[in-house]
TORVO-859851 format. One record per atom (N, C-alpha, C): atom name; z, x, y. Coordinates in pm, 1 decimal. Layout:
REM residues N
{site CA,{Z,X,Y}},
...
//
This chain:
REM residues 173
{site N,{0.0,85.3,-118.0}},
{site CA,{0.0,0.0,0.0}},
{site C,{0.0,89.4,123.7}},
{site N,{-68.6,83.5,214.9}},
{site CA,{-34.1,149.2,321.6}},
{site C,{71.7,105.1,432.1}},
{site N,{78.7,249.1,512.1}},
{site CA,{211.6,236.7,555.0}},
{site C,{225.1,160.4,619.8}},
{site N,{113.3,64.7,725.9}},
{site CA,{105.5,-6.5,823.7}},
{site C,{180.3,-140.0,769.9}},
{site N,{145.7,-169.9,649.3}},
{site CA,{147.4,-291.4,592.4}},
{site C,{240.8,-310.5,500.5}},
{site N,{368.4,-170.3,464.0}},
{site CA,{505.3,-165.9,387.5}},
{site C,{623.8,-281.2,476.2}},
{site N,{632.1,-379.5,372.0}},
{site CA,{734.0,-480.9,418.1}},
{site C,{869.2,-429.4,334.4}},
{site N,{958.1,-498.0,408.5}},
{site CA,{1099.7,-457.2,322.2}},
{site C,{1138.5,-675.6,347.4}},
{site N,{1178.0,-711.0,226.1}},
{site CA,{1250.3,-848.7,238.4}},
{site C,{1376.7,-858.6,188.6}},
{site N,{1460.9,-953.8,218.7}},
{site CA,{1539.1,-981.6,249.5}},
{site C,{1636.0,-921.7,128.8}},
{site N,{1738.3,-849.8,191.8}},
{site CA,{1825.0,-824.3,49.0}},
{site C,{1779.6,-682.4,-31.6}},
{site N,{1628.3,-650.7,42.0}},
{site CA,{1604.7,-565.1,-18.3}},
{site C,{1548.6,-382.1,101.0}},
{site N,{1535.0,-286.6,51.0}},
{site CA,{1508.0,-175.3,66.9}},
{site C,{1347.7,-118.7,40.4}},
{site N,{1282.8,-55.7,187.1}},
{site CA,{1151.1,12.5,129.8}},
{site C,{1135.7,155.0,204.7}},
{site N,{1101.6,228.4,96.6}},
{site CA,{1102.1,374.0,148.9}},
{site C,{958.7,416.2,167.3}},
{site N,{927.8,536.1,284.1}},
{site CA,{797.4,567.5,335.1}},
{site C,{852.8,715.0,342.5}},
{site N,{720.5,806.8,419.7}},
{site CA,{737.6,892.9,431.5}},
{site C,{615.5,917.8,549.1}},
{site N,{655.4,952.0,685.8}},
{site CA,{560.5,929.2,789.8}},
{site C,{525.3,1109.2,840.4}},
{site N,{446.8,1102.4,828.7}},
{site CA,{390.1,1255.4,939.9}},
{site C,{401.5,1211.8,1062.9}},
{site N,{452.6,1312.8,1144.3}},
{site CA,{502.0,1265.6,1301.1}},
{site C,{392.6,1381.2,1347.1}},
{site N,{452.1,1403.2,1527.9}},
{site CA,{397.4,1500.5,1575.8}},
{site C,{424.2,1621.2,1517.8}},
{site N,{335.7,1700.2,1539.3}},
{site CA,{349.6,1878.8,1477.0}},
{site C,{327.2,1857.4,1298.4}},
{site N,{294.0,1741.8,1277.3}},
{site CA,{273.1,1783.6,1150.1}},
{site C,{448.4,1779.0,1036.4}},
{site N,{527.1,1703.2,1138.9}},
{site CA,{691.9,1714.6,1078.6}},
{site C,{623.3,1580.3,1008.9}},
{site N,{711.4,1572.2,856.5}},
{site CA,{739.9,1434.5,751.6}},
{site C,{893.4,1435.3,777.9}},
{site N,{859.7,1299.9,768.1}},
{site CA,{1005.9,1216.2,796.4}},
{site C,{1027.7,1104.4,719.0}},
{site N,{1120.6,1085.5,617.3}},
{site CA,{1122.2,960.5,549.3}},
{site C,{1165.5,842.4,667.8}},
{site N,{1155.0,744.8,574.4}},
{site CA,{1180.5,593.5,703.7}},
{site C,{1200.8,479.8,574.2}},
{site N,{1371.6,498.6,577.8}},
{site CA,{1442.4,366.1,494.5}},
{site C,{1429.5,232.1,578.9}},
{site N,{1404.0,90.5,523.2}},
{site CA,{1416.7,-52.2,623.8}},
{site C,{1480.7,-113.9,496.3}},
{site N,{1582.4,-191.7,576.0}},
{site CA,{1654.1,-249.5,511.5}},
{site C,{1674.6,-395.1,588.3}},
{site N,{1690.0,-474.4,538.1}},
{site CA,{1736.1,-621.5,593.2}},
{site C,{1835.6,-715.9,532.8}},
{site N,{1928.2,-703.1,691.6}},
{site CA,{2015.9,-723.1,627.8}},
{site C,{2101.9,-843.5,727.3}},
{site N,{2095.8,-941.6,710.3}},
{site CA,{2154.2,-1050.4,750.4}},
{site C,{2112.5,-1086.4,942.9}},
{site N,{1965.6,-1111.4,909.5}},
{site CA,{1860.7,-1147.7,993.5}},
{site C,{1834.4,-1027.6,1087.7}},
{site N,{1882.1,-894.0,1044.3}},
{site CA,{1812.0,-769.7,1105.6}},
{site C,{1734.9,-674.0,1035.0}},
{site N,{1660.5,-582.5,1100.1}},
{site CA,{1581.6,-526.6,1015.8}},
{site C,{1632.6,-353.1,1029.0}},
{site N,{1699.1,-306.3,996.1}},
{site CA,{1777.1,-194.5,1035.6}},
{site C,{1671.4,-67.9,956.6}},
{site N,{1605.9,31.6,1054.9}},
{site CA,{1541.9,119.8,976.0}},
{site C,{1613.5,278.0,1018.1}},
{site N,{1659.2,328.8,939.1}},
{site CA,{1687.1,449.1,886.3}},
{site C,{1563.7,569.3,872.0}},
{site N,{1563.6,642.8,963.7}},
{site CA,{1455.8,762.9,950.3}},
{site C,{1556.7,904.4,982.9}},
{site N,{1473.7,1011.0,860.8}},
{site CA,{1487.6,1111.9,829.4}},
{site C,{1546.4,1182.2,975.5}},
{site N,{1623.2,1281.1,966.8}},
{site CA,{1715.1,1335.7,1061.4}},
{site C,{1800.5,1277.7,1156.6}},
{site N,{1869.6,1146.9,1122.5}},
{site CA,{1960.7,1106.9,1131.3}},
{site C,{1921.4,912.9,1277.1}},
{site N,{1791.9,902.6,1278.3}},
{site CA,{1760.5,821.2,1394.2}},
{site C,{1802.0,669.4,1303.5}},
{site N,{1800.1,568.7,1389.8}},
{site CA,{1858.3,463.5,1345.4}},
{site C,{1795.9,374.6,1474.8}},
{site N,{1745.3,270.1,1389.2}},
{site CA,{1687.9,167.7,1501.6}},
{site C,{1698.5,4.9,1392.8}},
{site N,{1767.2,-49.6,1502.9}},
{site CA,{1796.2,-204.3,1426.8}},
{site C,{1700.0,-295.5,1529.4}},
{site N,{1655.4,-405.5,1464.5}},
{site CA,{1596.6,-518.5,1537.4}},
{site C,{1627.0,-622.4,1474.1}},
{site N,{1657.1,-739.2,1569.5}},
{site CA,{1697.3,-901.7,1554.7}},
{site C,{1505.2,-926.4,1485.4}},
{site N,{1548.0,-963.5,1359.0}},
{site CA,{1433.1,-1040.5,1306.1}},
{site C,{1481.5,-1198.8,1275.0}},
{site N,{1367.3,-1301.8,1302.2}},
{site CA,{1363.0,-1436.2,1205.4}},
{site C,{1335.5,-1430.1,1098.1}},
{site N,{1223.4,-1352.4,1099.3}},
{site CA,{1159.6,-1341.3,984.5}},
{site C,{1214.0,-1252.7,894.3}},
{site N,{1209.9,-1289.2,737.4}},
{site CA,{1223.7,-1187.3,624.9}},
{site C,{1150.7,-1082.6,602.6}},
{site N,{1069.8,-1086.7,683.6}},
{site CA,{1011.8,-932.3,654.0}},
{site C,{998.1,-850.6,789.4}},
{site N,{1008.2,-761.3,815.7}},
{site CA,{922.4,-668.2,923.3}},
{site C,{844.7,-542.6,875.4}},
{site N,{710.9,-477.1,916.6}},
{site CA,{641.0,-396.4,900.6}},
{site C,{714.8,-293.0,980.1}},
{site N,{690.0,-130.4,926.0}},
{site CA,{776.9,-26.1,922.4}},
{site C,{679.1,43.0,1064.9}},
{site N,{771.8,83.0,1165.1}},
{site CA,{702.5,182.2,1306.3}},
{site C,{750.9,297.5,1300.9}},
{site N,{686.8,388.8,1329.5}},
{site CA,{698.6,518.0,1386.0}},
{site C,{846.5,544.4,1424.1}},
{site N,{940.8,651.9,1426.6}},
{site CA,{1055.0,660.8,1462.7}},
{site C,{1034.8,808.8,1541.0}},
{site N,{1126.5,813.8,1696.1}},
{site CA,{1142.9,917.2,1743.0}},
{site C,{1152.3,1023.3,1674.4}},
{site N,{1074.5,1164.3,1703.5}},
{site CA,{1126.0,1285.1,1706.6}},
{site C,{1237.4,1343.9,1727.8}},
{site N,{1335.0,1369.5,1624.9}},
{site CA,{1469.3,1438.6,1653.3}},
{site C,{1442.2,1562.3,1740.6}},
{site N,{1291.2,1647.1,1715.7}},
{site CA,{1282.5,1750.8,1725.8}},
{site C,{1263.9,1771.6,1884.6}},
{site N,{1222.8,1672.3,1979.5}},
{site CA,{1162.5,1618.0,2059.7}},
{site C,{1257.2,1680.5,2163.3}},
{site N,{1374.4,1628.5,2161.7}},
{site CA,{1524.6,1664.5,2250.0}},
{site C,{1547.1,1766.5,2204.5}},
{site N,{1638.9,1797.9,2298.9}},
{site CA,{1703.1,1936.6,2315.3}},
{site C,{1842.5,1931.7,2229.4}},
{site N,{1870.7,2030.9,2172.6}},
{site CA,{1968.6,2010.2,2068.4}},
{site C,{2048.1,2090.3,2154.8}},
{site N,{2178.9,2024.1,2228.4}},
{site CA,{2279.3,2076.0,2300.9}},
{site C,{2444.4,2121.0,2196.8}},
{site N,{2501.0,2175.7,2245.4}},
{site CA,{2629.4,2198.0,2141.9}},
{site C,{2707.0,2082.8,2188.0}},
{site N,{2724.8,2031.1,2234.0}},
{site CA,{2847.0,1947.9,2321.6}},
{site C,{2849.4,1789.1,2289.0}},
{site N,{2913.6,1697.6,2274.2}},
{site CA,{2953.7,1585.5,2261.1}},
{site C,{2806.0,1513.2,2273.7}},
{site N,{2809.8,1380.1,2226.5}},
{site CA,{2743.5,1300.7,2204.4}},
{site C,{2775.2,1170.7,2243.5}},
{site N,{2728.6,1056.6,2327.9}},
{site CA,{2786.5,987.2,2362.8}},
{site C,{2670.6,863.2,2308.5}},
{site N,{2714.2,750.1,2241.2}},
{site CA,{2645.4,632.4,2189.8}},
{site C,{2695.3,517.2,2230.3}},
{site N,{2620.3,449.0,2324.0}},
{site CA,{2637.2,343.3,2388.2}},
{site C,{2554.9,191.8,2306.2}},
{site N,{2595.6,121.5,2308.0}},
{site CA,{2530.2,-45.8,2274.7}},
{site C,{2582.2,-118.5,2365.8}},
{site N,{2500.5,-215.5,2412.3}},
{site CA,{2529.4,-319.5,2514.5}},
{site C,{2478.7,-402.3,2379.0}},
{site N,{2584.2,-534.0,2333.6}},
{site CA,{2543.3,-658.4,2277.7}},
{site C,{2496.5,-775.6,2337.1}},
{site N,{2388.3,-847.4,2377.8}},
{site CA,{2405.8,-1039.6,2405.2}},
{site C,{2395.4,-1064.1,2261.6}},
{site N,{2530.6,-1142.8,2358.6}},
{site CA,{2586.2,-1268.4,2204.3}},
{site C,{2468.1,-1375.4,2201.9}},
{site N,{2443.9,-1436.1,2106.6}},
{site CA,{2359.4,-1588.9,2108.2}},
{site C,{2446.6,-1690.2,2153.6}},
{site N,{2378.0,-1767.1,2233.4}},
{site CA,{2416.6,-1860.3,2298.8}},
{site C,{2529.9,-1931.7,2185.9}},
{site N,{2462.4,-1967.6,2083.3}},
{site CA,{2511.5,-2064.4,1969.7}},
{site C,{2615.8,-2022.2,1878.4}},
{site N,{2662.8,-1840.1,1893.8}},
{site CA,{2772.4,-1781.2,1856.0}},
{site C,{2925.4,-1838.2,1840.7}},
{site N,{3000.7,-1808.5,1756.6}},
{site CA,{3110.2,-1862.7,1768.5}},
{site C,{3225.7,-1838.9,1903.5}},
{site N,{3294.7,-1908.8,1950.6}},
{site CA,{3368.4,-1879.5,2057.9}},
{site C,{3449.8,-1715.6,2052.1}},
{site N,{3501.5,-1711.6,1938.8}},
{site CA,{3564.2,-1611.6,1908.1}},
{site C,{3477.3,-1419.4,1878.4}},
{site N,{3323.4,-1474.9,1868.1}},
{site CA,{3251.8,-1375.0,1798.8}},
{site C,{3253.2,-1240.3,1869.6}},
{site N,{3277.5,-1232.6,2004.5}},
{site CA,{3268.6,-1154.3,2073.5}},
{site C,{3375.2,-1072.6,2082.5}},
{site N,{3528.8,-1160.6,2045.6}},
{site CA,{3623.5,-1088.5,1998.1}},
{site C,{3658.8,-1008.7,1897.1}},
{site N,{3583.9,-1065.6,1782.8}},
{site CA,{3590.3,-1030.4,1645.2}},
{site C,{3457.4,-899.7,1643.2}},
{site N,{3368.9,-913.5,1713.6}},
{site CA,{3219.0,-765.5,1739.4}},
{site C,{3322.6,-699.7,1801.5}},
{site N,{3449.5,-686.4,1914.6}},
{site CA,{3520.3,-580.9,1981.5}},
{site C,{3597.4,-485.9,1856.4}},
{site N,{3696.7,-609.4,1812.2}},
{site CA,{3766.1,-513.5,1724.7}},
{site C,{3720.0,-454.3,1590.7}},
{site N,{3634.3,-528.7,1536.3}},
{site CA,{3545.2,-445.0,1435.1}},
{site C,{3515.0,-290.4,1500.4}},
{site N,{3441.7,-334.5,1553.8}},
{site CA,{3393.3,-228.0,1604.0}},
{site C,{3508.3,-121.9,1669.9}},
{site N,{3625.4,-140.5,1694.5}},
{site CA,{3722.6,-36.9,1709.9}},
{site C,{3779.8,10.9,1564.0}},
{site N,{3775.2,-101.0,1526.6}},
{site CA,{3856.6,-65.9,1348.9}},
{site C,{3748.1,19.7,1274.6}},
{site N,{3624.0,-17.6,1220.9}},
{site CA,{3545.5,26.4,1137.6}},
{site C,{3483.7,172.2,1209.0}},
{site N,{3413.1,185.0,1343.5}},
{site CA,{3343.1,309.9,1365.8}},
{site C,{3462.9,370.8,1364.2}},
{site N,{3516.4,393.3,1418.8}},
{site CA,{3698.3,463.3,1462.3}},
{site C,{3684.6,565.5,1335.3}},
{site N,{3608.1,514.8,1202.1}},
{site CA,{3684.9,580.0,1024.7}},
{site C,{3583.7,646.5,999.0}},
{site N,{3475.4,667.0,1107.9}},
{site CA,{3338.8,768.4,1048.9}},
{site C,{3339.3,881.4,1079.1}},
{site N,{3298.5,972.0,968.0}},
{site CA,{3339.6,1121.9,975.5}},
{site C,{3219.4,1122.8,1156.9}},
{site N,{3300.9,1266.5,1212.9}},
{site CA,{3235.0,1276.3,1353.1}},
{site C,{3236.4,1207.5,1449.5}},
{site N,{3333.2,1085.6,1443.4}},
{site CA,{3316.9,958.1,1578.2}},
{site C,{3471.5,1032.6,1609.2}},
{site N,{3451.7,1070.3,1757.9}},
{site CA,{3574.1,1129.5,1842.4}},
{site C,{3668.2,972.4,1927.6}},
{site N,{3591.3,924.1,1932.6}},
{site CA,{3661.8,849.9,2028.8}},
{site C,{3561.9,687.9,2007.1}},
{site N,{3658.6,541.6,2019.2}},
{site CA,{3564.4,430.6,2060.4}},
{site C,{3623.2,340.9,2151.2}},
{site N,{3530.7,284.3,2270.1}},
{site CA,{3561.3,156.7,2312.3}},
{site C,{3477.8,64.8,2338.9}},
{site N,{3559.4,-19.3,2302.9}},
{site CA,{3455.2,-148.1,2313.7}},
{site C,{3531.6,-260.4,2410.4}},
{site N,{3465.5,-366.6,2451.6}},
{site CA,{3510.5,-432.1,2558.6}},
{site C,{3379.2,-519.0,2609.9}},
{site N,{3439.8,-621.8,2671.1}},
{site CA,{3313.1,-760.5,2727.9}},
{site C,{3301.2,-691.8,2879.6}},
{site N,{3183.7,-740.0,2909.4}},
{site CA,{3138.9,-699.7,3082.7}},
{site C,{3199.6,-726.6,3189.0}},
{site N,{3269.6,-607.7,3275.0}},
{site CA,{3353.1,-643.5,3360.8}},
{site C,{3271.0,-670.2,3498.4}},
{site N,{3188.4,-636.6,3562.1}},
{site CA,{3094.7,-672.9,3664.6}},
{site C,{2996.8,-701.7,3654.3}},
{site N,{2933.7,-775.9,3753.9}},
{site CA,{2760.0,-798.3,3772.0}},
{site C,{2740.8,-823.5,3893.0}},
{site N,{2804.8,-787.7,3938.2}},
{site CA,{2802.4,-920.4,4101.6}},
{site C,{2691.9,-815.4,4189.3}},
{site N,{2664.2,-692.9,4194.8}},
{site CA,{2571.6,-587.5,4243.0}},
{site C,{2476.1,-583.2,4178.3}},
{site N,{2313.5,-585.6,4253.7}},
{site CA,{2232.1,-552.8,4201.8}},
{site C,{2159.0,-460.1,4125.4}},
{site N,{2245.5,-367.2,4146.4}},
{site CA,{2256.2,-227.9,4015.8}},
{site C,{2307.7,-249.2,3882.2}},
{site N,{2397.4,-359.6,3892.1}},
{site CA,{2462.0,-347.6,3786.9}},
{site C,{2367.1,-436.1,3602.1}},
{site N,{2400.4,-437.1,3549.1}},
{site CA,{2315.8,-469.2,3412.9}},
{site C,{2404.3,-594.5,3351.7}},
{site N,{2283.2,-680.4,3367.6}},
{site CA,{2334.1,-805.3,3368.5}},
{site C,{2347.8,-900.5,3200.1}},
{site N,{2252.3,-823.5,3129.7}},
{site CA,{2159.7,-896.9,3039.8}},
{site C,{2286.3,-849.8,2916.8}},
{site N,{2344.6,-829.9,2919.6}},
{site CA,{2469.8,-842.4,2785.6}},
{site C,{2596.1,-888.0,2800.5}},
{site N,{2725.2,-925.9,2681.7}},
{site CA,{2796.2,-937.3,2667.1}},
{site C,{2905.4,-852.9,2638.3}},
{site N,{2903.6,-797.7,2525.3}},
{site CA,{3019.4,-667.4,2505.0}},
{site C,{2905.2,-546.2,2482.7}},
{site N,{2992.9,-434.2,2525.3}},
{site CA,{2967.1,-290.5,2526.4}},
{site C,{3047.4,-226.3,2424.5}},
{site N,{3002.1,-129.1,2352.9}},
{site CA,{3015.9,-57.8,2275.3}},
{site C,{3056.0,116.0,2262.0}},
{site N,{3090.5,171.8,2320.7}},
{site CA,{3127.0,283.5,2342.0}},
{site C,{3168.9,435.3,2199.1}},
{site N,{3064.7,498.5,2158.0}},
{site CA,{3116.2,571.2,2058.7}},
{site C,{3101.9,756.0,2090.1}},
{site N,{3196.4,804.1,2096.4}},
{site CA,{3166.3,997.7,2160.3}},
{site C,{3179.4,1039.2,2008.1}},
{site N,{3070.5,1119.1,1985.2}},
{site CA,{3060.4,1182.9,1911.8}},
{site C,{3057.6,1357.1,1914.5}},
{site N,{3157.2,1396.3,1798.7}},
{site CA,{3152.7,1552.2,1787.7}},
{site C,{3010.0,1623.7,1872.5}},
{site N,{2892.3,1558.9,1802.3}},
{site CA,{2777.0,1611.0,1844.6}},
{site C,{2652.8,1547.8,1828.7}},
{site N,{2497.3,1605.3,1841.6}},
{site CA,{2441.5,1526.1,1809.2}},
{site C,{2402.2,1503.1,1602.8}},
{site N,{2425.7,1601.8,1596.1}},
{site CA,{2454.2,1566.1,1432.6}},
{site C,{2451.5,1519.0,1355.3}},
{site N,{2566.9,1433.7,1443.3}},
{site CA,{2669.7,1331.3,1382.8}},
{site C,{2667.7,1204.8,1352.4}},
{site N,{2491.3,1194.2,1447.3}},
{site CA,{2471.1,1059.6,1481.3}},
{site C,{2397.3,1012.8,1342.8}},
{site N,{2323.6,1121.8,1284.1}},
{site CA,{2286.2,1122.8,1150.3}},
{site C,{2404.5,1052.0,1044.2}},
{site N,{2488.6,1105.6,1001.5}},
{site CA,{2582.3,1045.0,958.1}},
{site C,{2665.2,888.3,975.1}},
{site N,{2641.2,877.8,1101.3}},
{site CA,{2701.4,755.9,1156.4}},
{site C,{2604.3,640.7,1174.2}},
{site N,{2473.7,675.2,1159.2}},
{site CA,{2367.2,556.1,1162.9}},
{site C,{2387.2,512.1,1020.2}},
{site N,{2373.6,585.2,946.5}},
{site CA,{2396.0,569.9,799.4}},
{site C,{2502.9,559.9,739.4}},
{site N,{2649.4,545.1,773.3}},
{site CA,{2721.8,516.5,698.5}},
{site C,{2749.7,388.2,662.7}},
{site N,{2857.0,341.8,580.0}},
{site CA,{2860.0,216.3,565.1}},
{site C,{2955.3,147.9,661.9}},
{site N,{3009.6,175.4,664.2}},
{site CA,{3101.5,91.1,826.5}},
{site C,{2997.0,88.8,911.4}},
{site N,{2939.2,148.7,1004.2}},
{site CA,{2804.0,127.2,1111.0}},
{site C,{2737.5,-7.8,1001.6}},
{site N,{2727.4,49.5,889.2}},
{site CA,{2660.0,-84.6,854.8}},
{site C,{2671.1,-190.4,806.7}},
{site N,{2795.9,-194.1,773.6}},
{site CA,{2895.9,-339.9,793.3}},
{site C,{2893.5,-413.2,902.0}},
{site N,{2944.4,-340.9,956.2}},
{site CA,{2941.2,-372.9,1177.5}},
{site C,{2827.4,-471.5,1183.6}},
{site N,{2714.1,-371.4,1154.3}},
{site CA,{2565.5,-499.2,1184.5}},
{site C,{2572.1,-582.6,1090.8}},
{site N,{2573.7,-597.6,969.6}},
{site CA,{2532.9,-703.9,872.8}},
{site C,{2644.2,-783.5,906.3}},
{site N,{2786.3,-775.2,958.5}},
{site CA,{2905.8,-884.1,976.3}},
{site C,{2857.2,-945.6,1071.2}},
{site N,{2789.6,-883.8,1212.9}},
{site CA,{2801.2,-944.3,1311.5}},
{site C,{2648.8,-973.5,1376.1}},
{site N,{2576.2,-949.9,1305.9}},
{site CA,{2416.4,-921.3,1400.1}},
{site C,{2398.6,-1087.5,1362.8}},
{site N,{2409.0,-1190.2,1301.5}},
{site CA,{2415.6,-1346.0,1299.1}},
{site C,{2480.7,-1407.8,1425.4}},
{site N,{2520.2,-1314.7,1488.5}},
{site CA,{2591.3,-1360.5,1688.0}},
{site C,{2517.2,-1289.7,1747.3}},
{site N,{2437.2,-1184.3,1735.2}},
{site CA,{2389.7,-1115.0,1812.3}},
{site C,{2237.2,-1151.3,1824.8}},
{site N,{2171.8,-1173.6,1923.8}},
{site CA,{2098.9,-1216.2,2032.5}},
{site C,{1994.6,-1070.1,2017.8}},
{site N,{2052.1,-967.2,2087.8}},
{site CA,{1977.4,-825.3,2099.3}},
{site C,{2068.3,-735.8,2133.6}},
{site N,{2025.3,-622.7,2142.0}},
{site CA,{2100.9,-535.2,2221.5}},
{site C,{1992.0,-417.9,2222.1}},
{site N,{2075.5,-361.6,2331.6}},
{site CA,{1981.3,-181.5,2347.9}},
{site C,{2124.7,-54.3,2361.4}},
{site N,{2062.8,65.5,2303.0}},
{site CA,{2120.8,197.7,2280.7}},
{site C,{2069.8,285.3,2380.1}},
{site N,{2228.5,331.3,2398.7}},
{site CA,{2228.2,432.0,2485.0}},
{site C,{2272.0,559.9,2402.7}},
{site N,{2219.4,713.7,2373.9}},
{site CA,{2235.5,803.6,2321.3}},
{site C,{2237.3,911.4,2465.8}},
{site N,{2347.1,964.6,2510.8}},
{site CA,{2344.0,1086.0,2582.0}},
{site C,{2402.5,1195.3,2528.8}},
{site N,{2378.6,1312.9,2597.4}},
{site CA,{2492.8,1442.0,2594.6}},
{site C,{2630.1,1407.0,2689.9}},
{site N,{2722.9,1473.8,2639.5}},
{site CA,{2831.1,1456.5,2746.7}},
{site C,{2843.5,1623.6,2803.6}},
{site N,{2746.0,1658.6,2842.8}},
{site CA,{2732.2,1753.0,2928.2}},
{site C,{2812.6,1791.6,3051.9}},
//
């Protein structure tokens, strides 16, 4: 089958193996897992998407090689929107998960999580509900932590409230 056209459904796992730039191979795990499509690629990248559908077709994943590999902390940000139709409580229950479970992954230094305290400025970022906060030893680490199983509890418990979200990956330079 070609790669364009590798589905992963529901419950289940499909493995690839993509040539990137420079000629680098990179495997690329997709998994789906309780209406997301969470894909796993070689050197530690991690990209989830809100699917309806049971299947999604497998994309290209960033170059690890791409960035600059700094020694120093790692900082992983998520902004969540909840779905409208979420439970009252869900946003409470995505906080403390998410303090309890990442908190236990080898390389996570520090977490906070917490609902949006401003918007009232036009700078400020309007389009979510809770924030996610994870410092990591390094960038490394993030390898480990996309892939472990707590990170992936986290999504399969809670991505049925979750709406979307976007990642923030910096240095703490």
């Amino acid at each position: 089958m070609p790669e364009r056209d590798r589905k992963v459904g529901r419950g289940q796992a499909a493995s690839t193996t993509r040539t990137g730039g420079g000629g680098v191979a990179r495997s690329l795990t997709l998994w789906w897992i309780s209406g997301l499509v969470v894909m796993v690629a070689g050197g530690g990248w991690l990209e989830a998407r809100l699917s309806r559908a049971p299947t999604a077709v497998a994309t290209p994943m960033p170059q690890a090689s791409a960035l600059p590999d700094l020694p120093v902390p790692v900082w992983h940000v998520v902004l969540f929107q909840m779905r409208p139709d979420a439970p009252q409580d869900a946003a409470t229950r995505l906080i403390a998960d998410s303090k309890r479970l990442l908190a236990e992954i080898p390389g996570v230094r520090e977490v906070s999580a917490g609902r949006k305290a401003a918007e009232g400025r036009d700078v400020h970022v309007k389009d979510y509900d809770v924030a996610v906060s994870v410092r990591l030893a390094e960038r490394g680490a993030l390898a480990g932590y996309a892939q472990d199983p707590r990170h992936l509890e986290l999504i399969a418990r809670h991505g049925k409230h979750v709406r979307g979200w976007r990642v923030i990956d910096f240095f703490a330079e």
